[in-house]
Structure formats: C-alpha cells, structure tokens
C-alpha positions as a Markdown table, in Angstrom:
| # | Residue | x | y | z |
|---|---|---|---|---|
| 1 | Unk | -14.9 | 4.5 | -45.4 |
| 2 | Unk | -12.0 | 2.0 | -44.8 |
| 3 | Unk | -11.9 | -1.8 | -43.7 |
| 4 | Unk | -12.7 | -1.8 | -39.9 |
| 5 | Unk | -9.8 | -3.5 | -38.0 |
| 6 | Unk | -11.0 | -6.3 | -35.3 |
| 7 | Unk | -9.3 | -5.7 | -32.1 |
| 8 | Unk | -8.8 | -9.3 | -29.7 |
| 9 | Unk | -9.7 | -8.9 | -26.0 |
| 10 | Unk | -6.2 | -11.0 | -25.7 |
| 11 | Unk | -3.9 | -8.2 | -26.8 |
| 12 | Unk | -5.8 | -5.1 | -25.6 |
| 13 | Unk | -4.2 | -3.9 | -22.3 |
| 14 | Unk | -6.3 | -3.0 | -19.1 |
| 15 | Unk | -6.6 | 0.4 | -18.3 |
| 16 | Unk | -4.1 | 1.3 | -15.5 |
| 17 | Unk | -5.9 | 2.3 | -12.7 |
| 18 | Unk | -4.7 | 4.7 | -10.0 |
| 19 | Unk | -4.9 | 3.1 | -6.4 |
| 20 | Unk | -4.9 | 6.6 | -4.7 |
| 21 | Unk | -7.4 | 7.8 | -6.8 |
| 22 | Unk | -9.2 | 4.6 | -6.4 |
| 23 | Unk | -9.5 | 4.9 | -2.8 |
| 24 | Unk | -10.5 | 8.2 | -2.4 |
| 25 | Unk | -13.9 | 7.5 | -4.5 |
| 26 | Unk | -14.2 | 4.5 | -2.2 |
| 27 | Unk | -13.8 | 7.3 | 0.6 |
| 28 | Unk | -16.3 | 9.6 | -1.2 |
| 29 | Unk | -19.0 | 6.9 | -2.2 |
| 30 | Unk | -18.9 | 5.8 | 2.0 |
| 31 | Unk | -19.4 | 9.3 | 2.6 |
| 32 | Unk | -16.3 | 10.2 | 3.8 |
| 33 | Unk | -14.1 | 13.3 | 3.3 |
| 34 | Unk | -11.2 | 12.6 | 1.1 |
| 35 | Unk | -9.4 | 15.5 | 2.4 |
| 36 | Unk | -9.2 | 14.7 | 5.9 |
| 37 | Unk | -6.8 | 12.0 | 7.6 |
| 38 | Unk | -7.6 | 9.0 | 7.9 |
| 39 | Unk | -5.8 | 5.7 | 9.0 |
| 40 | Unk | -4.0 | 3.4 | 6.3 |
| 41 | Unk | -2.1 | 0.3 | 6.7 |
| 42 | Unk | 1.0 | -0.5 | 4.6 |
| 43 | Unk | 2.1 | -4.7 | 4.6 |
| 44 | Unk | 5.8 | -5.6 | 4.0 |
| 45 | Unk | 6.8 | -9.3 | 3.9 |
| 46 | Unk | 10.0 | -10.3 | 5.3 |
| 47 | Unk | 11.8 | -13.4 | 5.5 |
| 48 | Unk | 12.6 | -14.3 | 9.0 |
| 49 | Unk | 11.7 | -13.1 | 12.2 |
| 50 | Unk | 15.1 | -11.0 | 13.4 |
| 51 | Unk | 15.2 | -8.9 | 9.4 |
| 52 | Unk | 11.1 | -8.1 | 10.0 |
| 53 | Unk | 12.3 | -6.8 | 13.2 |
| 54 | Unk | 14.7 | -4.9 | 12.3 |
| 55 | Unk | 12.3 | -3.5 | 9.5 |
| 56 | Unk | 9.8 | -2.6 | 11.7 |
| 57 | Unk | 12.5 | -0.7 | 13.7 |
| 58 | Unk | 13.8 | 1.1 | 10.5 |
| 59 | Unk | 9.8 | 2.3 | 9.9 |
| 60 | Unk | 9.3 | 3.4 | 13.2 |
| 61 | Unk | 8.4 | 6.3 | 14.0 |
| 62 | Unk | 6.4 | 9.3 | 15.4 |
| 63 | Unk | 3.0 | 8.9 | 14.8 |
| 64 | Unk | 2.8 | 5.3 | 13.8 |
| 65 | Unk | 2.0 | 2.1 | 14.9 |
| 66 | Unk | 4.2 | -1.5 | 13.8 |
| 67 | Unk | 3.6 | -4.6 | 14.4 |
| 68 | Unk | 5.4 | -8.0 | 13.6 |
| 69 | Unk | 3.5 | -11.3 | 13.2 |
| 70 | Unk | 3.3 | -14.4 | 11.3 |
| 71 | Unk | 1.6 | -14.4 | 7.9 |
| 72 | Unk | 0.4 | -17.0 | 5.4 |
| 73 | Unk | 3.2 | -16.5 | 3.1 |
| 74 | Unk | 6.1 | -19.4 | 4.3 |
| 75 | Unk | 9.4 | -18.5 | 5.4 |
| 76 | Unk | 7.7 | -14.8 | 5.8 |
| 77 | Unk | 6.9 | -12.3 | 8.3 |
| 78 | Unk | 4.3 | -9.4 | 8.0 |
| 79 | Unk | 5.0 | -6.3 | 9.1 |
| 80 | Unk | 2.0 | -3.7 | 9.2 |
| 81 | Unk | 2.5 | 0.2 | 9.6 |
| 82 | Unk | -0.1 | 1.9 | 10.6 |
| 83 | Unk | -0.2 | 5.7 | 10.2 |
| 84 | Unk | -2.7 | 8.9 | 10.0 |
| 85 | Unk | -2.6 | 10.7 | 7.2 |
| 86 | Unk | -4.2 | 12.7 | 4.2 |
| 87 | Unk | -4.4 | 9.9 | 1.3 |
| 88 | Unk | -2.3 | 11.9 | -1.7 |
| 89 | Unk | -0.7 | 10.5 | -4.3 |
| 90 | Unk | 2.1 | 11.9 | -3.1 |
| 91 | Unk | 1.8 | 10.7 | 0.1 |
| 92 | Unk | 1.4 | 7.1 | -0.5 |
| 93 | Unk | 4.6 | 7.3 | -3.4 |
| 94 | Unk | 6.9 | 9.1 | -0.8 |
| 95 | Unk | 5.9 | 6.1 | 1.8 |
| 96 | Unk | 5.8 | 3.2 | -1.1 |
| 97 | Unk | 9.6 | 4.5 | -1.6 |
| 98 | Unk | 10.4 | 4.4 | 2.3 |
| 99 | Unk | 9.2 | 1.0 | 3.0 |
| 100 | Unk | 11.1 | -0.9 | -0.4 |
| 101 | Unk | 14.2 | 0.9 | 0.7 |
| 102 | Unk | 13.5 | -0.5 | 4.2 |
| 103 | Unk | 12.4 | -4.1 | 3.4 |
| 104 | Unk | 14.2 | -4.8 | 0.5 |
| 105 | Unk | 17.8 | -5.1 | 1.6 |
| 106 | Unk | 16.8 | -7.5 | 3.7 |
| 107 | Unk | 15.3 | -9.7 | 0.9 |
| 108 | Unk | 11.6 | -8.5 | 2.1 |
| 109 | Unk | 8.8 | -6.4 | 0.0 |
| 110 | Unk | 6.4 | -3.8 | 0.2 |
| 111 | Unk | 2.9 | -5.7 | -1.1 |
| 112 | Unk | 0.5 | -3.1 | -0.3 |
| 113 | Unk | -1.6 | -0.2 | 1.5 |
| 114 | Unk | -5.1 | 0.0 | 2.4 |
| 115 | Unk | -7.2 | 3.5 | 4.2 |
| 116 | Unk | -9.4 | 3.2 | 6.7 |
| 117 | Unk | -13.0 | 5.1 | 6.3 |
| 118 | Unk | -12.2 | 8.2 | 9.7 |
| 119 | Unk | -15.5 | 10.0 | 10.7 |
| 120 | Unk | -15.6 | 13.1 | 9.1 |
C-alpha cells in the first residue's frame, strides 16, 4: 500500500451540476410530471430602455409572453419571456442560444431561466 495523497477542499472543483436536470427533480419531488409543459421564465438584462425593447421585439413570438421593466441592476432593463414548454435539455440550450444572440448585440445578457410547477 502506497503514501495516501491529502486532497485540499481549495483546489478540488464542484461538481457541475445540470440545471435542466436539476429542475426536473425539483418538478418530480413537488409531484409534478416532468414530461408535461409547463411554464418557464427566461431574464435578459439590457442596457437602456429603447435596446430592451427592441429585444423583447426580436423574442417575440407565438406562444409567449414579454415584458419590459425596470430591474435592480443600474443602467439595466429586464426583459422576461415567458413560454410553455416541455423542460429538455435541448429545449432550454436551443432558447439559451436565441436569447444571447438576441440581447447580446445590444450589449445585454441572458442571466437565467426558471419552470413553473403546471398541474399535471
């Protein structure tokens, strides 16, 4: 048997957790079905009122719901898209890719998404 090695907390990396796989056991564990749709919410920050606008006008779309208001960030803007939809990995990447390409031009950013428990 060889020395044993002592690994430091400092330099060991957190797992990497998967946020679509993370909420659907937060759907399960509430007693929800994973596999039906339910209703998420995407926030983009974007400076100034006229570029939110125009990113909320880029996002729209059949099917969803965007609203523009102020948010606590300064100098920002929150945009929030609401849409119905099976949570997939998939799903959320292919919309994650959407809104960057939407806000970022105009020197905004896609922070993050959350899913609503639906009555299954």
């Amino acid at each position: 048997m060889g020395p044993l090695r002592r690994v430091s907390d400092a330099h060991t990396e957190a797992p990497k957790v998967d946020p679509v796989a993370q909420a659907l056991d937060q759907l399960r564990h509430a007693g929800a079905n994973p596999k039906v749709a339910h209703q998420t919410r995407h926030f983009m920050y974007v400076p100034g009122v006229k570029a939110a606008q125009e990113v909320a006008r880029l996002v729209s779309g059949p099917g969803r719901f965007v609203e523009v208001d102020t948010s606590a960030q300064q100098g920002y803007w929150l945009v929030v898209v609401r849409e119905t939809l099976v949570v997939t990995s998939e799903a959320m990447e292919a919309l994650r890719t959407e809104f960057e390409a939407a806000a970022h031009p105009l020197g905004g950013h896609y922070d993050r998404w959350q899913v609503d428990v639906a009555d299954s």
